[in-house]
Backbone as CSV, one residue per row, in Angstrom:
resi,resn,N_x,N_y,N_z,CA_x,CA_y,CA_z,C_x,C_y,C_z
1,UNK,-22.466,-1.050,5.027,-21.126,-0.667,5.448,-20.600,0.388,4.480
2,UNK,-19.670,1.583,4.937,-19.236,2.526,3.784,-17.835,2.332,4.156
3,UNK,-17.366,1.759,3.367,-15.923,1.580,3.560,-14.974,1.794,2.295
4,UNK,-14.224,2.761,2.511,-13.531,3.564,1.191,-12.787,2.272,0.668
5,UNK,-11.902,0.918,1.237,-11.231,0.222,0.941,-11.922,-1.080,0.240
6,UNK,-13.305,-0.690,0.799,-13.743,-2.073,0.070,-14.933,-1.615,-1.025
7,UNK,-15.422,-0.047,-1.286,-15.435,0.671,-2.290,-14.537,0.201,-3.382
8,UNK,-13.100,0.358,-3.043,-12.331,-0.068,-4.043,-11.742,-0.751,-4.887
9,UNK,-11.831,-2.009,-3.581,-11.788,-3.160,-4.024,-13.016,-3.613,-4.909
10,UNK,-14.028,-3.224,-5.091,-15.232,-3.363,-5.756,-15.408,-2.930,-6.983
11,UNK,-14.174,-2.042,-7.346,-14.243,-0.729,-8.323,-15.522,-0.104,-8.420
12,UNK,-15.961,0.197,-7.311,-17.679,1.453,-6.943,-15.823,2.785,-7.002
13,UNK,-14.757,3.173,-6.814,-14.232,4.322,-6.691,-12.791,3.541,-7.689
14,UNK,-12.708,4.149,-8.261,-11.090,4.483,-8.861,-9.831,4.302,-8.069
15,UNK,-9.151,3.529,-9.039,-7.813,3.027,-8.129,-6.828,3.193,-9.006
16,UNK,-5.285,3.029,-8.779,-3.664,2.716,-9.837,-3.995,1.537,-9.255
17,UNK,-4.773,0.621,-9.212,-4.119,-1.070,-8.931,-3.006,-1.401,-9.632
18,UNK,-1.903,-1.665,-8.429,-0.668,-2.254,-9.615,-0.310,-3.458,-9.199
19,UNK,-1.792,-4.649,-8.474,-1.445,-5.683,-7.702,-2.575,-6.511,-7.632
20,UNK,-3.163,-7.341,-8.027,-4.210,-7.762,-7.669,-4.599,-9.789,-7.344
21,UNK,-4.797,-10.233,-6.359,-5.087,-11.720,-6.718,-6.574,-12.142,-6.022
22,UNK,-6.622,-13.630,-5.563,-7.599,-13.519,-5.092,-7.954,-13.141,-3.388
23,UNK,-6.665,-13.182,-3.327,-7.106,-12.654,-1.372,-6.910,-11.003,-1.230
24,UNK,-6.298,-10.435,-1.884,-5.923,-8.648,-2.050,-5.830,-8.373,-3.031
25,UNK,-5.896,-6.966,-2.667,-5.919,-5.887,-3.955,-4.603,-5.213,-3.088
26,UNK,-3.789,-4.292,-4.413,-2.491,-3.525,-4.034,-2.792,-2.388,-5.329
27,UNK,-2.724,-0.776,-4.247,-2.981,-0.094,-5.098,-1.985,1.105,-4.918
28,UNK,-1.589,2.063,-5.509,-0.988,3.915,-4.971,-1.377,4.314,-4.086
29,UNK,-1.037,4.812,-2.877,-1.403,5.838,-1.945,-1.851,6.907,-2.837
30,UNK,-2.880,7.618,-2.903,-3.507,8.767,-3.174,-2.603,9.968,-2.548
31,UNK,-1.956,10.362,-1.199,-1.368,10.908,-0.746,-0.190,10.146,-0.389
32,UNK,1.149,10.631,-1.243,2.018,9.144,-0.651,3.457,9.989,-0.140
33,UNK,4.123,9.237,0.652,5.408,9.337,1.430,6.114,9.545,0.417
34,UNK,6.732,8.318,-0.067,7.708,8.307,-1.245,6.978,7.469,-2.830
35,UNK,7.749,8.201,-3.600,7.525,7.276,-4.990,7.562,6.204,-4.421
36,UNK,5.741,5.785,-5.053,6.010,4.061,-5.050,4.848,3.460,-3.892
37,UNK,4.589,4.149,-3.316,3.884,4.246,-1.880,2.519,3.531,-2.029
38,UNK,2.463,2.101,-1.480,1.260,1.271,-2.265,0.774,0.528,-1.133
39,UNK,-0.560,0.463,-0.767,-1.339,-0.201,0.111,-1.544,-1.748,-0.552
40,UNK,-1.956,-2.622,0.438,-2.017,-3.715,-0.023,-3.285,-4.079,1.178
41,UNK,-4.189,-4.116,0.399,-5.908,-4.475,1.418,-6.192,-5.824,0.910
42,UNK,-7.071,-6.527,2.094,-7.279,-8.081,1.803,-9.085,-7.172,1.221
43,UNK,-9.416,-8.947,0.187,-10.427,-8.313,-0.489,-11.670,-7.763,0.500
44,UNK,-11.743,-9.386,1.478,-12.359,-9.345,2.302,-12.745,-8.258,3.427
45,UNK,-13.413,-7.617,3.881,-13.585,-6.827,4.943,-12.669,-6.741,6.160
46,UNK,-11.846,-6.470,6.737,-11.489,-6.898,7.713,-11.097,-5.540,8.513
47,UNK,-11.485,-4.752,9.855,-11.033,-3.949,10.521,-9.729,-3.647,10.488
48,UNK,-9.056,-4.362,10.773,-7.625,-4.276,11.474,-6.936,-5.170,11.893
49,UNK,-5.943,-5.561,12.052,-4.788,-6.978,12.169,-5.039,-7.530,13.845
50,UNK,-5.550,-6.465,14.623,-5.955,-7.004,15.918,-6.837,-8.197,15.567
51,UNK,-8.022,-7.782,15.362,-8.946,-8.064,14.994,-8.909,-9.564,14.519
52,UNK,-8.474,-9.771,13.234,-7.885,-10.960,12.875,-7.065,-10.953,12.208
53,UNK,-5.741,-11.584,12.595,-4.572,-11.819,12.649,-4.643,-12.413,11.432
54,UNK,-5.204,-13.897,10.991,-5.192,-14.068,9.888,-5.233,-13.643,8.716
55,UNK,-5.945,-12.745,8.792,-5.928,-11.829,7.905,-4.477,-11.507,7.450
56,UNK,-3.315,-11.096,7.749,-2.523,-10.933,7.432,-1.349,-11.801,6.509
57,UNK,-2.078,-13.162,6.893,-1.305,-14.715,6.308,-2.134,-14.387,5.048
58,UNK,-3.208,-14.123,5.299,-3.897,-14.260,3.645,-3.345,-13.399,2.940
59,UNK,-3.203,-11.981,2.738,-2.462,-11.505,2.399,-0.920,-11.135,1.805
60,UNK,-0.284,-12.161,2.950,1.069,-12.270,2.664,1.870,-12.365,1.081
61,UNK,1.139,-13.321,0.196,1.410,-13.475,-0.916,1.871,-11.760,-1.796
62,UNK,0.485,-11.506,-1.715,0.136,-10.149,-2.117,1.447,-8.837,-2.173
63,UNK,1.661,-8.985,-0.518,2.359,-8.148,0.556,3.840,-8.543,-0.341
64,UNK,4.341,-9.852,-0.899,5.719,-10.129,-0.898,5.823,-9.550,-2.733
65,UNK,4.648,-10.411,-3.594,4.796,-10.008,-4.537,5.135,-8.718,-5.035
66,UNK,4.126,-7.743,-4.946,4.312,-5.803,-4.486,5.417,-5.310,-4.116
67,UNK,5.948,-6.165,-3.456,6.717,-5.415,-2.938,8.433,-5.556,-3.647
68,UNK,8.609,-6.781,-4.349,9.493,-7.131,-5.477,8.967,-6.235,-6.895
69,UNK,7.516,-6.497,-6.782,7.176,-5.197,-8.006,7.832,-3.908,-8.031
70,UNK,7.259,-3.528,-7.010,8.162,-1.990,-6.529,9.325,-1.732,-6.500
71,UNK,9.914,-3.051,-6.105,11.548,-2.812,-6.031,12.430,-2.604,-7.108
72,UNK,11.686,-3.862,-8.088,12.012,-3.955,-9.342,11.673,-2.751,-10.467
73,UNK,10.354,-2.552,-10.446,10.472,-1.299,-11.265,10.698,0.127,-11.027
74,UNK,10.601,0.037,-9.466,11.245,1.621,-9.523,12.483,2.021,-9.268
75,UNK,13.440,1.127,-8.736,14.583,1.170,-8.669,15.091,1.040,-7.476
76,UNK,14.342,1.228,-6.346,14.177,1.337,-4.725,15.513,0.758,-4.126
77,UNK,16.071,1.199,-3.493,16.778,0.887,-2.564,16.816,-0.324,-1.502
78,UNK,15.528,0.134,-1.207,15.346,-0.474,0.412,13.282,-0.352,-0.139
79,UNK,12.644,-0.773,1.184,11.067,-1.186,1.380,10.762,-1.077,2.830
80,UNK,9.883,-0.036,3.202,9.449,0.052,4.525,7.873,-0.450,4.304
81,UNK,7.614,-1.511,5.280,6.376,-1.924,5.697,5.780,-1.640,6.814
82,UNK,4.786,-1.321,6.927,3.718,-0.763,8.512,2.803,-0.749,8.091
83,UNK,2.389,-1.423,9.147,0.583,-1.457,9.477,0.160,-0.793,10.566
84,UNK,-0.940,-0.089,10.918,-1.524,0.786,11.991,-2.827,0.072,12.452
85,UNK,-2.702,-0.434,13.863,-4.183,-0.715,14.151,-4.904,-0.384,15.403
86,UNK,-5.628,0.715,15.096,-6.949,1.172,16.118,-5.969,2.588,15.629
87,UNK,-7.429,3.779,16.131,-6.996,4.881,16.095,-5.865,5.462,16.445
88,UNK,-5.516,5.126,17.742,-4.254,5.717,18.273,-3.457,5.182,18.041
89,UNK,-3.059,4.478,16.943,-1.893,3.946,16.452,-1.829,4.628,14.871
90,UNK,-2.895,5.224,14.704,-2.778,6.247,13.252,-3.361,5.871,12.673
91,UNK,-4.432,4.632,12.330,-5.195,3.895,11.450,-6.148,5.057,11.137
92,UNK,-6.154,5.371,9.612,-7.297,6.067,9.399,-8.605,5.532,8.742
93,UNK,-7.971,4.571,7.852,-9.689,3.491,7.237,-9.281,2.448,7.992
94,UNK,-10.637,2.401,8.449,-10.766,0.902,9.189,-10.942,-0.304,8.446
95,UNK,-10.502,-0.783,7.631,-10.214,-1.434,7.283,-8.632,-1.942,6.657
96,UNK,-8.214,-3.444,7.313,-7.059,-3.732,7.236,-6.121,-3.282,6.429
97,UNK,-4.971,-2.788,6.064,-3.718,-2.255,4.879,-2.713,-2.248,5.560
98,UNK,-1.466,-2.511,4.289,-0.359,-2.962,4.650,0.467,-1.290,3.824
99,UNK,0.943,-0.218,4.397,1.923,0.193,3.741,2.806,-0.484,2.842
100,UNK,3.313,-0.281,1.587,4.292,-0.761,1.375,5.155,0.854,0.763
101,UNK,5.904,1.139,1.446,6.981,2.397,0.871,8.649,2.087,0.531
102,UNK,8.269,2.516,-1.086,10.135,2.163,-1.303,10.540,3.130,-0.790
103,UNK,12.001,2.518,-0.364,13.041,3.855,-0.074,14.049,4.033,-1.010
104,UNK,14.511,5.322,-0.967,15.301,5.603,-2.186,16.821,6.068,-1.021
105,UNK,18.562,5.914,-1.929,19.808,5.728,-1.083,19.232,8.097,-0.736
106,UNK,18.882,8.446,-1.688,18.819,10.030,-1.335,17.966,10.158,0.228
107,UNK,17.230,9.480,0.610,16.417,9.765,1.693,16.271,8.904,2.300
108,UNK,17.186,8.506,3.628,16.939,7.072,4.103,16.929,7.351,5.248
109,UNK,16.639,6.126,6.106,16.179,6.133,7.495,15.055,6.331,8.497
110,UNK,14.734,5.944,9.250,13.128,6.324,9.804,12.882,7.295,9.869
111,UNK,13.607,8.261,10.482,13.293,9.749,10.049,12.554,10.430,8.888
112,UNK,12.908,9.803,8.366,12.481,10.363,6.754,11.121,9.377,6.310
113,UNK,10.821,8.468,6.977,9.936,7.480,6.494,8.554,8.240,6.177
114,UNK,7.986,9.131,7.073,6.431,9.864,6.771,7.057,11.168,6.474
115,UNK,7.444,11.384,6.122,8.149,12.925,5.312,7.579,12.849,3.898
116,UNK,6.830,13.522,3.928,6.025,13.705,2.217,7.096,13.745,1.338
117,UNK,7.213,13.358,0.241,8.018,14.055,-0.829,6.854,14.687,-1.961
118,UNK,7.551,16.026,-2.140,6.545,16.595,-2.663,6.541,16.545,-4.100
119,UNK,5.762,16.756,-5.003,5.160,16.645,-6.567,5.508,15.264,-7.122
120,UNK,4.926,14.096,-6.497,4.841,12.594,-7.270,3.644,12.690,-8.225
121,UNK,4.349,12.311,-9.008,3.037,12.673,-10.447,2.694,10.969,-10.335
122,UNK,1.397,10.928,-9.824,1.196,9.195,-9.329,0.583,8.602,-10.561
123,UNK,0.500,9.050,-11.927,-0.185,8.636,-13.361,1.430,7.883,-13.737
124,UNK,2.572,8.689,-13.685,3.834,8.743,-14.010,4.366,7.228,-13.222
125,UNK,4.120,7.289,-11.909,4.439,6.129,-11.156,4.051,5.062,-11.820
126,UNK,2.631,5.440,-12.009,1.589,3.691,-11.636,2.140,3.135,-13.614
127,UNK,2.187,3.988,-14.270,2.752,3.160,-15.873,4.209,2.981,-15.551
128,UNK,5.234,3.395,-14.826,6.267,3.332,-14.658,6.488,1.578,-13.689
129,UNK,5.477,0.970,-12.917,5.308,-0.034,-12.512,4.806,-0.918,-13.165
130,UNK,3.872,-0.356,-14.216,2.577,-1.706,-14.767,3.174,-1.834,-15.735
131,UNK,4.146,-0.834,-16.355,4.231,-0.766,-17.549,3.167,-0.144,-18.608
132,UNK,2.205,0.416,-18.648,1.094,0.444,-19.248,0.735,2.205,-19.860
């Protein structure tokens, strides 16, 4: 199987993990929406939430913790969550992930939700969360 998400979870590729237990890993978007912009993948293999649903209960922990992380250290406003499953819903790795994107009071609303913000220095983020 070549799967960039479970590459990662493996550490075979480089990650900001700023989340980790035993059912998921939570890491930086490489290309992200807003400061803060963090996937949350179960360790396990899993396509997509169609697929198995459970998958998503396992996760949950993960999904709630991260997402108080984020809130808490970056200052966030608000937290948009989405998941994409099958191509035409935008899924680009097939394998299961949970967006997690803070929102900030300067840029709010769905509108603005996939609107790049441009020059996130994501080294700057990920110690600004871990502390580290």
């Amino acid at each position: 199987m070549d799967c960039l998400f479970c590459s990662i979870v493996a550490g075979d590729i480089g990650s900001r993990q700023v989340y980790a237990d035993e059912h998921a890993v939570a890491f930086l978007d490489i290309n992200p929406w807003h400061v803060g912009h963090t996937l949350v993948v179960p360790r396990r293999h899993v396509d997509d939430l169609m697929g198995e649903p459970e998958a998503l209960t396992e996760i949950a922990p993960a999904i709630a913790a991260t997402s108080r992380l984020l809130v808490d250290r970056l200052g966030a406003d608000g937290l948009n969550l989405l998941s994409s499953s099958g191509a035409v819903a935008g899924q680009e790795v097939f394998h299961l992930h949970v967006h997690l994107v803070p929102r900030y009071a300067h840029r709010p609303g769905l509108r603005e939700l996939m609107v790049r913000e441009d020059g996130i220095d994501l080294d700057r983020v990920y110690r600004q969360i871990t502390g580290e």
